[in-house]
Structure formats: structure tokens, C-alpha cells
C-alpha positions in Angstrom: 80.4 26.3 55.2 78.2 24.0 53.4 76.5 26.2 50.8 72.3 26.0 50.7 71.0 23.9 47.5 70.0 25.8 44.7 66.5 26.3 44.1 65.4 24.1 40.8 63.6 26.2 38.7 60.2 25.5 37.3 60.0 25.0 34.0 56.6 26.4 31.7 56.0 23.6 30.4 55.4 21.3 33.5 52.3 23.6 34.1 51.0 24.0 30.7 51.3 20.5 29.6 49.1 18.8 31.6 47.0 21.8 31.3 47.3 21.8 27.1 46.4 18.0 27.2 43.3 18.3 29.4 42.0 21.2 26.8 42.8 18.8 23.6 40.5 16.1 25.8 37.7 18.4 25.8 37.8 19.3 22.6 37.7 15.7 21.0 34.9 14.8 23.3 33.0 17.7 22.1 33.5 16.7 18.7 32.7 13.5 19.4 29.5 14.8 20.5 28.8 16.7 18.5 30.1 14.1 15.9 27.2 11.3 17.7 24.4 14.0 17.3 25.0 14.0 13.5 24.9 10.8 13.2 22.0 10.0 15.6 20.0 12.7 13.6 20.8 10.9 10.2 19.6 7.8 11.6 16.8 9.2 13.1 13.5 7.8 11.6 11.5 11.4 11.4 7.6 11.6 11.9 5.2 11.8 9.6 1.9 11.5 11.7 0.4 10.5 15.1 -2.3 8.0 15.9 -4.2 10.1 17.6 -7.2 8.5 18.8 -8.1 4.6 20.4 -10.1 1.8 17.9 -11.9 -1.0 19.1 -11.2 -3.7 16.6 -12.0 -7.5 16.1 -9.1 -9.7 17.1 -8.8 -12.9 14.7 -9.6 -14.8 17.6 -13.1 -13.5 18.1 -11.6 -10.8 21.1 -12.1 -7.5 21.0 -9.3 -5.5 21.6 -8.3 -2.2 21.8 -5.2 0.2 20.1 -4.8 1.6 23.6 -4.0 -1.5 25.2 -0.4 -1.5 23.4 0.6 1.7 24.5 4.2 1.9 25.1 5.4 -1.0 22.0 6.9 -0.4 18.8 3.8 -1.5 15.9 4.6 -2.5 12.7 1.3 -2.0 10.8 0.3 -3.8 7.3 -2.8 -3.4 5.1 -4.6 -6.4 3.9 -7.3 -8.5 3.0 -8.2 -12.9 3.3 -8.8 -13.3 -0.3 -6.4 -10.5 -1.7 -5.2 -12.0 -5.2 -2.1 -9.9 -5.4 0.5 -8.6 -2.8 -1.2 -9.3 0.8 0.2 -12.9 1.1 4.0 -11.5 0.0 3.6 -8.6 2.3 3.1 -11.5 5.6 5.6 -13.6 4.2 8.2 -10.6 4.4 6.8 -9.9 7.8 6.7 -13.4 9.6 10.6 -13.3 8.3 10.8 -10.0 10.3 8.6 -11.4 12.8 11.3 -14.3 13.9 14.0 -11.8 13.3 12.4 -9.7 16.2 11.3 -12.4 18.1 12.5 -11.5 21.8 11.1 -8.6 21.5 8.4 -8.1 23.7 7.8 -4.5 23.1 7.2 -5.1 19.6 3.6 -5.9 18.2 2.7 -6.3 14.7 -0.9 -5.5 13.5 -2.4 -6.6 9.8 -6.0 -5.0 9.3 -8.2 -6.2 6.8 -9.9 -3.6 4.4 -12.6 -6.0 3.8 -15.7 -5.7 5.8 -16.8 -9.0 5.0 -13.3 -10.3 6.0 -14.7 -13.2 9.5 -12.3 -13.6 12.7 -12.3 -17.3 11.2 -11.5 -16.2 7.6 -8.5 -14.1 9.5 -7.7 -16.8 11.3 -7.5 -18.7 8.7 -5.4 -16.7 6.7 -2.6 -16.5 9.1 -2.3 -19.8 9.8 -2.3 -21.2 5.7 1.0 -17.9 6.0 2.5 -19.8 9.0 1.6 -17.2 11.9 1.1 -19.0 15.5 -2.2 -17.7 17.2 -0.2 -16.6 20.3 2.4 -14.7 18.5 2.9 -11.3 19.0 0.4 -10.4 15.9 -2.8 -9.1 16.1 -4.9 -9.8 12.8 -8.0 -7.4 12.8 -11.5 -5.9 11.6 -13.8 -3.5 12.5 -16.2 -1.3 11.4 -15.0 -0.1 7.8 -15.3 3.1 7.6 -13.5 3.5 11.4 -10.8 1.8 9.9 -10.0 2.8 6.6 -10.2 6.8 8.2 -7.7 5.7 10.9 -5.0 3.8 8.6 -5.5 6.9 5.7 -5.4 9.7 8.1 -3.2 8.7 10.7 -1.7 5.8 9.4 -1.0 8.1 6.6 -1.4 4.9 4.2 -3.2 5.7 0.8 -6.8 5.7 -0.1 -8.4 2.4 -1.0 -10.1 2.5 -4.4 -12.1 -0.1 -6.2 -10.5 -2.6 -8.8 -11.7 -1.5 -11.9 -13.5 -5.1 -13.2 -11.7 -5.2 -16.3 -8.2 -5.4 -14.2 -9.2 -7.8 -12.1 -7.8 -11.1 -11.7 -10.4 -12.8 -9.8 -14.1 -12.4 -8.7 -11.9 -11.2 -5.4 -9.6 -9.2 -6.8 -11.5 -6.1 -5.6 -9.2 -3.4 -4.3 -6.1 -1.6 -5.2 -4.7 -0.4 -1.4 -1.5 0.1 0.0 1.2 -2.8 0.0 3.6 -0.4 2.4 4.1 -1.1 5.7 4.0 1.4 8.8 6.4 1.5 11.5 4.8 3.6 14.7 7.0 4.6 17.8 5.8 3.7 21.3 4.3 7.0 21.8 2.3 6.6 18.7 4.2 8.7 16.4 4.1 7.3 12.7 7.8 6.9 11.8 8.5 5.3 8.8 6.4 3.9 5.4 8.5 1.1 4.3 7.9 -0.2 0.4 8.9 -3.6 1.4 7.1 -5.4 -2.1 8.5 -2.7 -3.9 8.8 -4.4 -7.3 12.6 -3.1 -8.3 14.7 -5.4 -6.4 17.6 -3.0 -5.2 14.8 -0.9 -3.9 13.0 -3.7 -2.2 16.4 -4.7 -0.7 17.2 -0.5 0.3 13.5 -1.0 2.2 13.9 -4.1 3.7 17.2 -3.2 5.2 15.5 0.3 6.1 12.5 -1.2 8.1 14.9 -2.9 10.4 17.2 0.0 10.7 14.3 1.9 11.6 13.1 -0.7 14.2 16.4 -1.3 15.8 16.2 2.4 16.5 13.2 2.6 17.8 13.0 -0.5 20.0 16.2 1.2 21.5 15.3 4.7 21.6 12.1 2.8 23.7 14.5 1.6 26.4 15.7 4.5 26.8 12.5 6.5 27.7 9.9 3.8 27.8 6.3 5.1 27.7 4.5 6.7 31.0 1.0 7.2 31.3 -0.4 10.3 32.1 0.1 11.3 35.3 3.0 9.1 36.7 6.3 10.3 37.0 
């Protein structure tokens, strides 16, 4: 008689590999999570103010606009004035590189205000075009009434005060204020996120902030694709 086969026994290790290699997976993709989180948080431009309230401003092309109508874009804010002696022209030139850097963007905005009252939408306009700046870019220059502005851009722009030049210091007749040469990077839900020193005047820190502000903007531009703005009450 024929004799039955023998049974093949089972070894341990056929059930516990597969099951030992399946835990080692979950534990690397937790770390790697875990690992991403870090990193994302490092990256993570934090914030340092809101803008909390709308501004109707004078558009360089006569127009009156409004803050709230670029609800849901990146800004990138700067502080200047049409007959500024000193930093204002450096500060655009750094920007209209950033500007064509950026340039299919079209959540991106940038905004230059004038501190100077008596700053004209055709003394704006002017301005921008001697620096090179098309009137249909993406680049709102803008006045309005001065003491509106210069509380919105200290106290939720979070830019310094503006004081007067002393007249001994000046360089010019126009060489009338000392203000803020940093430029402000604000989320799409209006969350200040970054003062960038762009003109600082040590060049390995000028580099450090250039390099930041686009960091800072690739981040957020991305972080807007992922949960773009919604207006109150839509889903």
C-alpha cells in the first residue's frame, strides 16, 4: 500500500515575515511623516500680524481700488515715496527682478504705497514707468488718505513708524522721511508672514533675505493651491 504523503510543516517564519516587513513599512512611513512635519514647520513662514480691515486707496492709474478686491492672492507689500532720494528706487528694482521671476503667477500681487500725501496718480505713474514697471502688470502703485495709510502699514503691516528727516541729514529739499526699506510678504488670507530686509546694506545678509523672500513665497503661493481662499459662507 501506497503510503499517504507527509504533511509539510509550516515553518514560523513564512507567517512572521511578511508580517515583520509590513510593520518595518509602517514604521518608516511614520517617520517619514513625522520626518515631513519637521521640515514643513521649519520652512514655515510664521505670522506676525493680520490685515485686519479693507482700504480704499488711489490706484496709479487714477482708479480707485480696494484691499478687499485681492482677497485670496499672495501680496508682496513695499513702502515708498516718487521723489525718495535714498532706498525706494533700489527697493523696486529688487522687486521688478522678483516681479519677472514670479511672473505666471496669477495669485500673486505686489502693492508699493507712497507715504507721501502729495505723492499724484501721475507722479506714481510716473515713477514706475522711469523703474521699468508695465501699467498692466500685476502691481498696484497707491495713495490715499495719509493718516489711513501710514496706521494700516504700522499696525498691521507691522512696518516701522515714519519719522521726519532731520534737515541737517537730508540730502535733498525731498529727502524728507526716514521709513521702512523692508518689504512684507502677506498670505492669501491676509496673515502678515514675513519682513524681508531685502536693501539690507551687509551683502551676505542682503543675499540670506533675498533668497528668504522667495523661499517664503514659493511656500506660500503653494500652501494657496492647496486651500485656496473661500469667502464667507461658501463651502
Amino acid at each position: 500500500m501506497n503510503e499517504p504523503p507527509a504533511k509539510t510543516k509550516l515553518s514560523p517564519w513564512t507567517i512572521w515575515v511578511p508580517i515583520i516587513i509590513a510593520a518595518l513599512g509602517i514604521v518608516v512611513f511614520y517617520n517619514y511623516l513625522i520626518y515631513r512635519s519637521r521640515i514643513d514647520k521649519v520652512d514655515r513662514p510664521p505670522v506676525i500680524g493680520r490685515l485686519e480691515k479693507d482700504l480704499e486707496l488711489t490706484e496709479r492709474s487714477g482708479k480707485t481700488v480696494h484691499l478687499a478686491d485681492l482677497k485670496g492672492k499672495v501680496l508682496v507689500i513695499s513702502w515708498v515715496f516718487t521723489r525718495c532720494p535714498r532706498g525706494c528706487a533700489a527697493v523696486i528694482a529688487k522687486l521688478k527682478k522678483l516681479h519677472g521671476e514670479f511672473a505666471n503667477e496669477p495669485n500673486l500681487q505686489f502693492l508699493s504705497f507712497t507715504l507721501d500725501a502729495e505723492d499724484t496718480p501721475e507722479m506714481m505713474k510716473n515713477f514706475a514707468t522711469t523703474l521699468g514697471i508695465a501699467d498692466d502688470a500685476n502691481w498696484w502703485f497707491l495713495n490715499g488718505e495719509k493718516d489711513a495709510v501710514r496706521k494700516f502699514m504700522t499696525s498691521q503691516v507691522q512696518f516701522r513708524p515714519v519719522q521726519d528727516m532731520p534737515v541737517a541729514d537730508r540730502l535733498s529739499p525731498d529727502d524728507k522721511y526716514i521709513h521702512d526699506l523692508r518689504v512684507a510678504v502677506i498670505d492669501h488670507l491676509g496673515h502678515v508672514r514675513g519682513l524681508e530686509d531685502i536693501l539690507n546694506p551687509d551683502p551676505e545678509f542682503a543675499k540670506f533675505w533675498d533668497e528668504k523672500l522667495r523661499k517664503d513665497l514659493r511656500y506660500l503661493l503653494n500652501e494657496q493651491k492647496k486651500t485656496p481662499y473661500q469667502p464667507a459662507g461658501t463651502k
